[in-house]
TORTIKOL-102587 format. One record per residue: residue in one letter; chain; x, y, z of N, C-alpha, C, O in turn. Coordinates in pm, 1 decimal. Example, Ala and Ser with C-alpha at 12.3 -4.5 7.8 and 13.67 -1.06 7.14 Angstrom:
# TORTIKOL-102587
{type=A&mol=A&nxx=1319.0&nyy=-569.0&nzz=780.0&caxx=1230.0&cayy=-450.0&cazz=780.0&cxx=1320.0&cyy=-330.0&czz=780.0&oxx=1423.6&oyy=-331.9&ozz=846.5}
{type=S&mol=A&nxx=1285.0&nyy=-225.0&nzz=708.0&caxx=1367.0&cayy=-106.0&cazz=714.0&cxx=1290.0&cyy=3.0&czz=787.0&oxx=1340.9&oyy=113.8&ozz=803.9}
//
This chain:
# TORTIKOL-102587
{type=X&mol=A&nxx=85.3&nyy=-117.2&nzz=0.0&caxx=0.0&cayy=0.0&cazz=0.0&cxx=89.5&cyy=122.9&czz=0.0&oxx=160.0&oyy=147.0&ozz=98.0}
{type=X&mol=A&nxx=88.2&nyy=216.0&nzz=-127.9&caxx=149.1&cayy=334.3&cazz=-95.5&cxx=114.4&cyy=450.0&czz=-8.3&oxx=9.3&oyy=459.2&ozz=55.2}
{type=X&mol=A&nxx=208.3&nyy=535.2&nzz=-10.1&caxx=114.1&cayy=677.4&cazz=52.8&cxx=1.0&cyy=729.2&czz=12.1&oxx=-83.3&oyy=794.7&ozz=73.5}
{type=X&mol=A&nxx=7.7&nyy=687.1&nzz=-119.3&caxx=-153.1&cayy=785.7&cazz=-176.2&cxx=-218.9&cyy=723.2&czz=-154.6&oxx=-324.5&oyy=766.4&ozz=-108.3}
{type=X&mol=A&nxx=-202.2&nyy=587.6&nzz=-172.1&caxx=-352.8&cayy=521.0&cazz=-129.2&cxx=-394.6&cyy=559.5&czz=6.2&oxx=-507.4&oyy=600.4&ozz=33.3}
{type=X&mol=A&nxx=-282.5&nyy=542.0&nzz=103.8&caxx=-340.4&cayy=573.6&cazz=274.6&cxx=-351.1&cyy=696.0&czz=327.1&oxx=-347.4&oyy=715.0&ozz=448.7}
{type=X&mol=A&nxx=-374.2&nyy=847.7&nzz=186.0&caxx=-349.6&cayy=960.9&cazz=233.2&cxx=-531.3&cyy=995.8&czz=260.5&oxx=-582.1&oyy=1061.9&ozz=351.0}
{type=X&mol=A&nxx=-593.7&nyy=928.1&nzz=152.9&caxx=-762.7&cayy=943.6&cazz=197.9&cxx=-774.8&cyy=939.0&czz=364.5&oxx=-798.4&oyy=1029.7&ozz=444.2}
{type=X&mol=A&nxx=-744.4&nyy=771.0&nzz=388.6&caxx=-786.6&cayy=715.1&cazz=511.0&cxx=-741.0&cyy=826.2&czz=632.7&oxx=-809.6&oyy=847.5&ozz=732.7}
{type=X&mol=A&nxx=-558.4&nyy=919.1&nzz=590.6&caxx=-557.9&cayy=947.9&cazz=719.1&cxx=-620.7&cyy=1084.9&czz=741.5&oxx=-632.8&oyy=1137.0&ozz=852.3}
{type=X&mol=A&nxx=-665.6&nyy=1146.4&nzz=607.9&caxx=-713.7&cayy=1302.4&cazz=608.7&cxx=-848.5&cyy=1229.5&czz=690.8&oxx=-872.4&oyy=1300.0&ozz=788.9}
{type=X&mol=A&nxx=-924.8&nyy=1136.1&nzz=685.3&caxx=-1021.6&cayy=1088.1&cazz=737.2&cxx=-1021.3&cyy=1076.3&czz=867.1&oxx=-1113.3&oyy=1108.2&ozz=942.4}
{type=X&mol=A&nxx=-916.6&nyy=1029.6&nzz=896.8&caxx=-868.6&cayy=1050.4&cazz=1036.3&cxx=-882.7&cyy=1137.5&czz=1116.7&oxx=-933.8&oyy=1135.4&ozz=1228.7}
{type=X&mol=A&nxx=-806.1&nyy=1269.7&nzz=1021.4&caxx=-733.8&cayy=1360.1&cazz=1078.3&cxx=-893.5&cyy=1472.7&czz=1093.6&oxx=-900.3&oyy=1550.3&ozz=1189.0}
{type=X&mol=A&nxx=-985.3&nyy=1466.9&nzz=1010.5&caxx=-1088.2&cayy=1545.7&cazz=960.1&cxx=-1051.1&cyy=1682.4&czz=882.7&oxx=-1080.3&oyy=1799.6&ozz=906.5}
{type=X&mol=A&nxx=-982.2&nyy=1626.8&nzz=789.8&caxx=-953.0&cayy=1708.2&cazz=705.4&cxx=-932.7&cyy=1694.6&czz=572.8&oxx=-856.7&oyy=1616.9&ozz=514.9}
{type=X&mol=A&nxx=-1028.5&nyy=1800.9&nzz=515.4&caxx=-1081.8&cayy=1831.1&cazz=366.7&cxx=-1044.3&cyy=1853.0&czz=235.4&oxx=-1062.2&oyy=1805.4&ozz=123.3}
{type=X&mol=A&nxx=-951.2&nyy=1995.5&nzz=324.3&caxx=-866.7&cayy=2054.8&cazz=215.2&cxx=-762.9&cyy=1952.6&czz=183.1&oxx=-732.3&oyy=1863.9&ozz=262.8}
{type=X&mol=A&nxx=-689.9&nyy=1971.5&nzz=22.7&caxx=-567.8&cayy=1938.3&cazz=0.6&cxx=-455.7&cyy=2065.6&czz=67.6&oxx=-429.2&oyy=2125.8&ozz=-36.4}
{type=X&mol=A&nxx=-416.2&nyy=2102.1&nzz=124.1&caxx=-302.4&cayy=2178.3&cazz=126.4&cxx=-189.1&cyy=2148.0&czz=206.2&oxx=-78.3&oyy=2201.1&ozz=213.6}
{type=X&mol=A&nxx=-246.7&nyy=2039.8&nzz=271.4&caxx=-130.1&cayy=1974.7&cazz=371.5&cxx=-75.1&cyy=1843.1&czz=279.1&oxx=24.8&oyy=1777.3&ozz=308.1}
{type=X&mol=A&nxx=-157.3&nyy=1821.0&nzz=168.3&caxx=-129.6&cayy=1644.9&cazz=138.9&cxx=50.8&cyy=1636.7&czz=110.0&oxx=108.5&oyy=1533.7&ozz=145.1}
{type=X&mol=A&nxx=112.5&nyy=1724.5&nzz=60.2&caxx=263.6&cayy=1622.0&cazz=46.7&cxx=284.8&cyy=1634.7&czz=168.8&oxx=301.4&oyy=1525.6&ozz=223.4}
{type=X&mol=A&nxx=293.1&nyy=1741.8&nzz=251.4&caxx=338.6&cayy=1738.0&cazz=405.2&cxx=296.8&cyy=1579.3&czz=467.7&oxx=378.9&oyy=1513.9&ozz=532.1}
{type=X&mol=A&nxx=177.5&nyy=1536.6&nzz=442.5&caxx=96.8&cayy=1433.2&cazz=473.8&cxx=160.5&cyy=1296.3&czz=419.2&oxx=181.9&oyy=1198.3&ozz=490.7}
{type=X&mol=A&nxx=184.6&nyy=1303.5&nzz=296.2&caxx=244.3&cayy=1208.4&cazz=212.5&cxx=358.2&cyy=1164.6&czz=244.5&oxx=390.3&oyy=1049.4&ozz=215.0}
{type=X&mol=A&nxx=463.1&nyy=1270.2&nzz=328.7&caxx=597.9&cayy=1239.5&cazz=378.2&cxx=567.4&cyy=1140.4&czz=497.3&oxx=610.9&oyy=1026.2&ozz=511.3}
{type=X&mol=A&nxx=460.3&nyy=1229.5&nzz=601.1&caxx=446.5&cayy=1203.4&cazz=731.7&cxx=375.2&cyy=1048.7&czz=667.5&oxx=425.9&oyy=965.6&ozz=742.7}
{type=X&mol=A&nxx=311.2&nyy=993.6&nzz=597.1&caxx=262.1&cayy=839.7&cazz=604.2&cxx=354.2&cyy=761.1&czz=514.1&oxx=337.8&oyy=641.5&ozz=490.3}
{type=X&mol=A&nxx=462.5&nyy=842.7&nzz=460.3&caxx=604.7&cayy=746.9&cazz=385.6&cxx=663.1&cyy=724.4&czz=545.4&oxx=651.7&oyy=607.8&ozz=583.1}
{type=X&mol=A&nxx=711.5&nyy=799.2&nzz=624.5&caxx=761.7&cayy=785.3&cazz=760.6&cxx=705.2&cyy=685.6&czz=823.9&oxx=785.5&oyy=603.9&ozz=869.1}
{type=X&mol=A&nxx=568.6&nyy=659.6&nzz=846.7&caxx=564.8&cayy=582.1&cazz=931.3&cxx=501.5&cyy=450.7&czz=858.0&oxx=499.4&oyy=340.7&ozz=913.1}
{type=X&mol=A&nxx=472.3&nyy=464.6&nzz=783.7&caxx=543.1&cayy=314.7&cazz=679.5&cxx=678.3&cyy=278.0&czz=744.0&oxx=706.2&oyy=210.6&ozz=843.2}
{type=X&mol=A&nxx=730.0&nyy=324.8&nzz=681.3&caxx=902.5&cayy=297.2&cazz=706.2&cxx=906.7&cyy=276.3&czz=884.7&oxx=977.2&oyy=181.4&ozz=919.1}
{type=X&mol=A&nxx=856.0&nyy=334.9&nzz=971.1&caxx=877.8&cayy=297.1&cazz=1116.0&cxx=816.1&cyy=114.9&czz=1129.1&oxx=872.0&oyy=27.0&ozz=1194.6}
{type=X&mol=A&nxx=686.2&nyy=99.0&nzz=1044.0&caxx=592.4&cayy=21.5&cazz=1073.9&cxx=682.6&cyy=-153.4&czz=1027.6&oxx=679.4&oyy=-270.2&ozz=1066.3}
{type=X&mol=A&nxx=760.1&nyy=-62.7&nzz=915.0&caxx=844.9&cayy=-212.4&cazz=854.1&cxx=931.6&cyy=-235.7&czz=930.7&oxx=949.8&oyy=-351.9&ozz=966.9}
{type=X&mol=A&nxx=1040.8&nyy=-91.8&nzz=995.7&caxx=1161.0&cayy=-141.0&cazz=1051.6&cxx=1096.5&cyy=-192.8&czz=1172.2&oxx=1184.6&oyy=-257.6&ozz=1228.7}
{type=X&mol=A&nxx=996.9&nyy=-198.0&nzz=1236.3&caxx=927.2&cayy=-238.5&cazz=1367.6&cxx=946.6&cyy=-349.4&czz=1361.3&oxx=1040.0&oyy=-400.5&ozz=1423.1}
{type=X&mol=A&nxx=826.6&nyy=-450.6&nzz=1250.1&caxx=832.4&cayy=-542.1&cazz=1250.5&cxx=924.4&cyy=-646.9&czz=1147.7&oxx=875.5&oyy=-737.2&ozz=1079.7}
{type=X&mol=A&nxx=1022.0&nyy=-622.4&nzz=1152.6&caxx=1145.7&cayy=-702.1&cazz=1123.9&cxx=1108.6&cyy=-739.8&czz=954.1&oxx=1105.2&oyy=-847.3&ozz=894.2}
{type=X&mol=A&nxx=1085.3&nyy=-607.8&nzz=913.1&caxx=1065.3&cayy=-690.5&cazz=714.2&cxx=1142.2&cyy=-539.8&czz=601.4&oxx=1165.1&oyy=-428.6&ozz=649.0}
{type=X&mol=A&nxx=1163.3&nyy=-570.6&nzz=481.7&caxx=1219.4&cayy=-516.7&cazz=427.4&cxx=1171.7&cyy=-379.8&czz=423.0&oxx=1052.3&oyy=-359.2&ozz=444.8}
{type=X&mol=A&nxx=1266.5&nyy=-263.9&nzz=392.2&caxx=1176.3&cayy=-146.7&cazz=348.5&cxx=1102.5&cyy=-210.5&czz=195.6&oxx=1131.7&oyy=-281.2&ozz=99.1}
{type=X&mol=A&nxx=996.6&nyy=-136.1&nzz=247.8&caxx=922.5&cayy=-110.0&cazz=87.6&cxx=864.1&cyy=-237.4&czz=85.8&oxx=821.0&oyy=-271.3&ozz=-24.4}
{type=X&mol=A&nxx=851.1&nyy=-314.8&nzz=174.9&caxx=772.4&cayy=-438.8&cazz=189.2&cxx=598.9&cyy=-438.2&czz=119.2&oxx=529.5&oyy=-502.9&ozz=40.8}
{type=X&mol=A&nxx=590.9&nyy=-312.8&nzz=213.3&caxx=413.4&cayy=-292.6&cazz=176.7&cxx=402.1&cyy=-212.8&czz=60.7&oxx=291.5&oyy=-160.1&ozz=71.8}
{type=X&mol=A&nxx=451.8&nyy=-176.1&nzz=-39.3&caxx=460.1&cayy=-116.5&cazz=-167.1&cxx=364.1&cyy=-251.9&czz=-278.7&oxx=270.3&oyy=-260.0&ozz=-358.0}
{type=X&mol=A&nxx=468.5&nyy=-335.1&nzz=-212.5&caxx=400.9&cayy=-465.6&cazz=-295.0&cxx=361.6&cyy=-562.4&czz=-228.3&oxx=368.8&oyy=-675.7&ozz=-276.0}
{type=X&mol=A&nxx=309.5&nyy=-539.3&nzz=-98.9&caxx=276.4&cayy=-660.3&cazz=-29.6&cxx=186.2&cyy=-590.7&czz=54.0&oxx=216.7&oyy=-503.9&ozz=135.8}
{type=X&mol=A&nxx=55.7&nyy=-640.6&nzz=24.7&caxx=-51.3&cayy=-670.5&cazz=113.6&cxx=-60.8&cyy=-620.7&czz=266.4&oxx=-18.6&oyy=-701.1&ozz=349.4}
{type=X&mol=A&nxx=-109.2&nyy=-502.5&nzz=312.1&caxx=-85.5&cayy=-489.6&cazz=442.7&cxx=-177.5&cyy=-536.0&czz=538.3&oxx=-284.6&oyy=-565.4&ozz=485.2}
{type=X&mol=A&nxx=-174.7&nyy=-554.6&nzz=668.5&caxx=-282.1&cayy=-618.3&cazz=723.1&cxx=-371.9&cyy=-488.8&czz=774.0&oxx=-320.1&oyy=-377.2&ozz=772.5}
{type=X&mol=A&nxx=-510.4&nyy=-507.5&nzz=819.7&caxx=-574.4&cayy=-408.9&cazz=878.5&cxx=-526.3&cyy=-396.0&czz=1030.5&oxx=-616.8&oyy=-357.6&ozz=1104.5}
{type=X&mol=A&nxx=-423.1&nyy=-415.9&nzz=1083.2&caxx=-361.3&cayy=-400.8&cazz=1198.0&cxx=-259.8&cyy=-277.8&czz=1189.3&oxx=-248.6&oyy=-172.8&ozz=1252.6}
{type=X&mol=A&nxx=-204.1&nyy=-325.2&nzz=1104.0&caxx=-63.0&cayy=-222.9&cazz=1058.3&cxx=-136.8&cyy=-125.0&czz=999.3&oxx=-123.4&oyy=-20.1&ozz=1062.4}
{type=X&mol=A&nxx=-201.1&nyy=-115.2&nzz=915.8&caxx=-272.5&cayy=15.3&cazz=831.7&cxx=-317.0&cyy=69.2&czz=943.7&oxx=-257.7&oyy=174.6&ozz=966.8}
{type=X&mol=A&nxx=-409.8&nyy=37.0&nzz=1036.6&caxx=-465.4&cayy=152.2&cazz=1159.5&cxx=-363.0&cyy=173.0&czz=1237.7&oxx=-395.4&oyy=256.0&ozz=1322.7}
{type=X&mol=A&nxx=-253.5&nyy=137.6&nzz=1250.6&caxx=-113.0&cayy=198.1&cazz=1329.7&cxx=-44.8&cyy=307.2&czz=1247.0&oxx=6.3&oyy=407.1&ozz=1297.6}
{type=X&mol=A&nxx=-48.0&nyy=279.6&nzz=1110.3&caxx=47.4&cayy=367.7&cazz=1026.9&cxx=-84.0&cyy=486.1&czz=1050.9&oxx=-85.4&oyy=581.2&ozz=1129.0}
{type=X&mol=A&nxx=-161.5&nyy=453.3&nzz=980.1&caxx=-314.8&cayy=553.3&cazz=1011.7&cxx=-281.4&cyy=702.8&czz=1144.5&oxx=-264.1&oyy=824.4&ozz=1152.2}
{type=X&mol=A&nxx=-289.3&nyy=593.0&nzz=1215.3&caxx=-308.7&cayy=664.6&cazz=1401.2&cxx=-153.6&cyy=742.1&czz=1403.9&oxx=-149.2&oyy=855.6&ozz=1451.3}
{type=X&mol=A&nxx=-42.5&nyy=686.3&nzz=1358.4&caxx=120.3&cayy=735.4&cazz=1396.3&cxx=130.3&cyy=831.6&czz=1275.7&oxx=214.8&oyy=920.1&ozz=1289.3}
{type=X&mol=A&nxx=57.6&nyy=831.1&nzz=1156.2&caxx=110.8&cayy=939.3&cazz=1051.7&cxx=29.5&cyy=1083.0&czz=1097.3&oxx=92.7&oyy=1187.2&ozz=1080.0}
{type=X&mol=A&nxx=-155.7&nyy=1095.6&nzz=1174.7&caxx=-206.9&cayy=1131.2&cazz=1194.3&cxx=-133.4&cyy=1183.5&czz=1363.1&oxx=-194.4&oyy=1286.2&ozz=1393.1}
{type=X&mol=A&nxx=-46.1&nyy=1155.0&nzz=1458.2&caxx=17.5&cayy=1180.3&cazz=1537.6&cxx=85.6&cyy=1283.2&czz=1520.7&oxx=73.1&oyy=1399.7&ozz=1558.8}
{type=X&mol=A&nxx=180.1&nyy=1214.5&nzz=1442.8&caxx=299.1&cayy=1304.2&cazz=1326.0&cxx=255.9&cyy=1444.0&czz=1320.9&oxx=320.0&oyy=1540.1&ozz=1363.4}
{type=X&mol=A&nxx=150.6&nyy=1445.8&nzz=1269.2&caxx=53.1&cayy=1540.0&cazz=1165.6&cxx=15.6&cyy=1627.9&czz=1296.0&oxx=55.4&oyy=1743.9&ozz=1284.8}
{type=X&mol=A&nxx=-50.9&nyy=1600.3&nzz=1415.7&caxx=-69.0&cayy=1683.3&cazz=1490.2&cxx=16.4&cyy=1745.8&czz=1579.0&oxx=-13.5&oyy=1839.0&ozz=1653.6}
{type=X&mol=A&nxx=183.0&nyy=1661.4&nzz=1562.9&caxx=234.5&cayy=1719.1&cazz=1668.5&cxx=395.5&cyy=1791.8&czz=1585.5&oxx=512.2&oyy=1799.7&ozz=1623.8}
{type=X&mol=A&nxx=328.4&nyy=1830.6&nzz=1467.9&caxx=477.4&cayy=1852.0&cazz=1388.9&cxx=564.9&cyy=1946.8&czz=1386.7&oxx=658.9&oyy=1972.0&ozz=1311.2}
{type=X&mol=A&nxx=510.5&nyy=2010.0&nzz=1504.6&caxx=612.1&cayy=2118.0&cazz=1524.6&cxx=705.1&cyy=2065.4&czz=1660.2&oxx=740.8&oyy=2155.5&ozz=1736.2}
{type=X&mol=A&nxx=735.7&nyy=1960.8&nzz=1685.8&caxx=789.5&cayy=1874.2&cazz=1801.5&cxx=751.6&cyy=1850.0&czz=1923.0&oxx=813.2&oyy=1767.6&ozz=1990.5}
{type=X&mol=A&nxx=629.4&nyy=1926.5&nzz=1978.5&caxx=519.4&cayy=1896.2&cazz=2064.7&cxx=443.9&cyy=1822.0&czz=2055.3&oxx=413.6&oyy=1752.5&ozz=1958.4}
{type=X&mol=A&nxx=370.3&nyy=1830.8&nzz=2235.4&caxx=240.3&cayy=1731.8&cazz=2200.2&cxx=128.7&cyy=1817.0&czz=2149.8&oxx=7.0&oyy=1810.4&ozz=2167.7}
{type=X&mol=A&nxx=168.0&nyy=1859.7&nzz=2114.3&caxx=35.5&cayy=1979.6&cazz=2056.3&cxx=-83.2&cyy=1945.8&czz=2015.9&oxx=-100.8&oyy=1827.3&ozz=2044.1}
{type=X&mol=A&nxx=-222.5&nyy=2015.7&nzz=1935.4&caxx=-294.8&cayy=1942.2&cazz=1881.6&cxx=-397.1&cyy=1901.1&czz=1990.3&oxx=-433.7&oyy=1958.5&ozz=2092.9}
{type=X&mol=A&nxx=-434.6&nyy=1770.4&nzz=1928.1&caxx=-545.0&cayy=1727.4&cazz=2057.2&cxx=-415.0&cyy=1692.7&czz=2161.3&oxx=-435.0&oyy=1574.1&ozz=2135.2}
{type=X&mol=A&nxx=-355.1&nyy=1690.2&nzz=2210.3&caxx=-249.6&cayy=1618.4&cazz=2320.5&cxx=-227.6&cyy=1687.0&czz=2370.2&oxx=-148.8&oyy=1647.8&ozz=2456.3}
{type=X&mol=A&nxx=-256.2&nyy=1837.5&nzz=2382.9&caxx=-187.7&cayy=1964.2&cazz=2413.8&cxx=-183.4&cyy=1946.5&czz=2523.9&oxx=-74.6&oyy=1955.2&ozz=2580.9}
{type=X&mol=A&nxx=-281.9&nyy=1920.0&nzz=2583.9&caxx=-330.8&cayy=1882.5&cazz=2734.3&cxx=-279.6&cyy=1751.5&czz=2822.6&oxx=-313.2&oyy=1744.2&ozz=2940.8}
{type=X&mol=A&nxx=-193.3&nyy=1643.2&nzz=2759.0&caxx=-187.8&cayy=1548.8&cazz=2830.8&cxx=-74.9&cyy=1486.4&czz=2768.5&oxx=-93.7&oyy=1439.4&ozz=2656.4}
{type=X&mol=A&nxx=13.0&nyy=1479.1&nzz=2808.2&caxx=196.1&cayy=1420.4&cazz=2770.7&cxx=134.5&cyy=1279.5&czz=2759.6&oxx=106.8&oyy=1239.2&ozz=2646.6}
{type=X&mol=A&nxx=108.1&nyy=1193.1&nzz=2876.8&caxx=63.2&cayy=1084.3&cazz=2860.0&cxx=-69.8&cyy=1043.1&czz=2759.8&oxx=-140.2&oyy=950.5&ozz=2800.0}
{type=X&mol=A&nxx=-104.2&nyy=1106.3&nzz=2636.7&caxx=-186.4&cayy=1084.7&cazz=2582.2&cxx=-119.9&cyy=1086.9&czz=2461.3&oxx=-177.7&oyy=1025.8&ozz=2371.4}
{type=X&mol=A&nxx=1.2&nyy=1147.6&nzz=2428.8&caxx=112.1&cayy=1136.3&cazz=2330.5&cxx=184.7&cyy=998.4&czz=2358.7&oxx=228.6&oyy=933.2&ozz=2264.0}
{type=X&mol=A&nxx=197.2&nyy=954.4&nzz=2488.6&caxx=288.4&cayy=814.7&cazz=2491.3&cxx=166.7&cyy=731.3&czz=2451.0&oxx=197.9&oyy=686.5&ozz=2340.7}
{type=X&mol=A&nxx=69.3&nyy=695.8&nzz=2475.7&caxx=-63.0&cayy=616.1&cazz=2445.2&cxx=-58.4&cyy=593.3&czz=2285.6&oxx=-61.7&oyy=488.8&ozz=2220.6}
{type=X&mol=A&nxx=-50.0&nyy=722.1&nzz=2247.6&caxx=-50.9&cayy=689.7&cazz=2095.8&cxx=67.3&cyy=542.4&czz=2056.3&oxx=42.0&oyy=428.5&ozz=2016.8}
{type=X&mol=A&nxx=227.1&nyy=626.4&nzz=2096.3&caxx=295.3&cayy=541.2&cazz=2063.8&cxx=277.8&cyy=363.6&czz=2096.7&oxx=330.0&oyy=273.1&ozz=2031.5}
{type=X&mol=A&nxx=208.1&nyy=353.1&nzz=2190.7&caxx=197.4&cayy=233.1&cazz=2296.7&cxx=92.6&cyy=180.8&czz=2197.2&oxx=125.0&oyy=75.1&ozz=2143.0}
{type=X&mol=A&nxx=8.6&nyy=217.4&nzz=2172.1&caxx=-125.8&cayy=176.6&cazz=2117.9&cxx=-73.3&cyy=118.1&czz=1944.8&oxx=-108.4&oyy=10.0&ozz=1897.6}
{type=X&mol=A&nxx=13.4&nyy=217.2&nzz=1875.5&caxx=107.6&cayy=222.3&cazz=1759.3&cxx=184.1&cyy=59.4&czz=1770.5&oxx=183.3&oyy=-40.0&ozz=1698.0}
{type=X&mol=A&nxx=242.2&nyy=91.8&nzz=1890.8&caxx=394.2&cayy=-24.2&cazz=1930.7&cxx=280.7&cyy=-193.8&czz=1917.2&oxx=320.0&oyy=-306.4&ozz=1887.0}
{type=X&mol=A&nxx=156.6&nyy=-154.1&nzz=1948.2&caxx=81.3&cayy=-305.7&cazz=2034.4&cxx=44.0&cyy=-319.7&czz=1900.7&oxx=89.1&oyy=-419.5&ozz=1844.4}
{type=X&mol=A&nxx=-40.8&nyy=-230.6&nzz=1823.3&caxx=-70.8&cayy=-280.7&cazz=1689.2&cxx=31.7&cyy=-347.6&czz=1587.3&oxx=22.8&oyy=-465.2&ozz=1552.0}
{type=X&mol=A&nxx=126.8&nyy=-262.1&nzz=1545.5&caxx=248.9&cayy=-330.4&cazz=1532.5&cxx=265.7&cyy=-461.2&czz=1555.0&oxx=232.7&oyy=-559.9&ozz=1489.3}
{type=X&mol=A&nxx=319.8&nyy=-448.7&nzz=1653.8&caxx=345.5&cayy=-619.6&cazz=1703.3&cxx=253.1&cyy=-714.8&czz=1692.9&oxx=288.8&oyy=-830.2&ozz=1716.6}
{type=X&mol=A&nxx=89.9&nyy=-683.8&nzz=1648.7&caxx=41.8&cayy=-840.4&cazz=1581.1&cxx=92.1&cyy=-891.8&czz=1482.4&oxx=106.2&oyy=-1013.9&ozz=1475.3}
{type=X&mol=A&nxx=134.3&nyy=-798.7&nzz=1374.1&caxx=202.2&cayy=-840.5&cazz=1211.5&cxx=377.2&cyy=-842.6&czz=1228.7&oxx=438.2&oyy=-799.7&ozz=1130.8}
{type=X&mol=A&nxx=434.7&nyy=-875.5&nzz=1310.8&caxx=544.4&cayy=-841.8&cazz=1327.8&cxx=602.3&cyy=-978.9&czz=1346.4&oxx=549.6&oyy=-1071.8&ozz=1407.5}
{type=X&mol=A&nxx=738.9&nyy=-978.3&nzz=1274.1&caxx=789.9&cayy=-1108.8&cazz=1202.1&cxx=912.7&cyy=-1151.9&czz=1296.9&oxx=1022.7&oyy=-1096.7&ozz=1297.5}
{type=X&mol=A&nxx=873.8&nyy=-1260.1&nzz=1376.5&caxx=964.0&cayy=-1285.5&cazz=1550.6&cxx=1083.9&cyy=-1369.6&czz=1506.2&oxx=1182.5&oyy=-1378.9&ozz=1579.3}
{type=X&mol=A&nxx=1078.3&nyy=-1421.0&nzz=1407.2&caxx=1174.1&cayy=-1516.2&cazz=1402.0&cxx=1277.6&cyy=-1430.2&czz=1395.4&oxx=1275.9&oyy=-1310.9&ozz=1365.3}
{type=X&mol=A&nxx=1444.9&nyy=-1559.0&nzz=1451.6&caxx=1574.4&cayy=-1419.7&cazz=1463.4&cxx=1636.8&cyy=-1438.7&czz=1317.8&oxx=1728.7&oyy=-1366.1&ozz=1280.1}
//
C-alpha cells in the first residue's frame, strides 16, 4: 500500500478536507510506513508490494495522523493537554504493530 492510497484514510482521520497539507501528509505516512516495517522485522518497501494487514494500516493511520498533529515537536494538537496521551498513541502504535510483526531471529 502506498502513501496515496493511505493519504484518503488518514485526512479521514485527521478530519480534514482541504488538500493543502497532502505532500506534508504524504511524507508524514512514507515515515511511518518505514517505522511500521523497521518495527516489525521486514524489508523497506515491503508494503509497496505486499498486502498490508488491517492491523498495521490503523497503526500507520493513528502514527502518521500523530505526526501530523504534533509537527512542530510537541504534544500539541489534541495532546496539548496530556503528555501521557502522546505516549498512548505510541503504545497503542507499538501493540498494533506487534500483531504483524515477524519474531523469528
Amino acid at each position: 500500500m502506498t502513501p496515496t492510497e493511505l493519504l484518503p484514510k488518514v485526512k479521514e482521520n485527521l478530519i480534514l478536507a482541504h488538500g493543502e497539507d497532502d505532500a506534508l501528509l504524504l511524507r508524514l505516512i512514507a515515515t511511518a510506513v518505514n517505522y511500521a516495517e523497521s518495527y516489525q522485522h521486514i524489508a523497506e518497501g515491503y508494503y509497496t508490494e505486499n498486502p498490508m494487514p488491517p492491523t498495521t494500516e490503523q497503526a500507520v493511520i493513528m502514527l502518521s495522523s500523530h505526526f501530523f498533529e504534533s509537527r512542530d515537536g510537541s504534544t500539541a494538537g489534541f495532546f496539548a493537554d496530556s503528555v501521557q496521551a502522546g505516549q498512548q498513541v505510541w503504545n497503542t502504535v507499538n501493540l498494533l504493530l506487534r500483531l504483524d510483526r515477524k519474531w523469528s531471529v
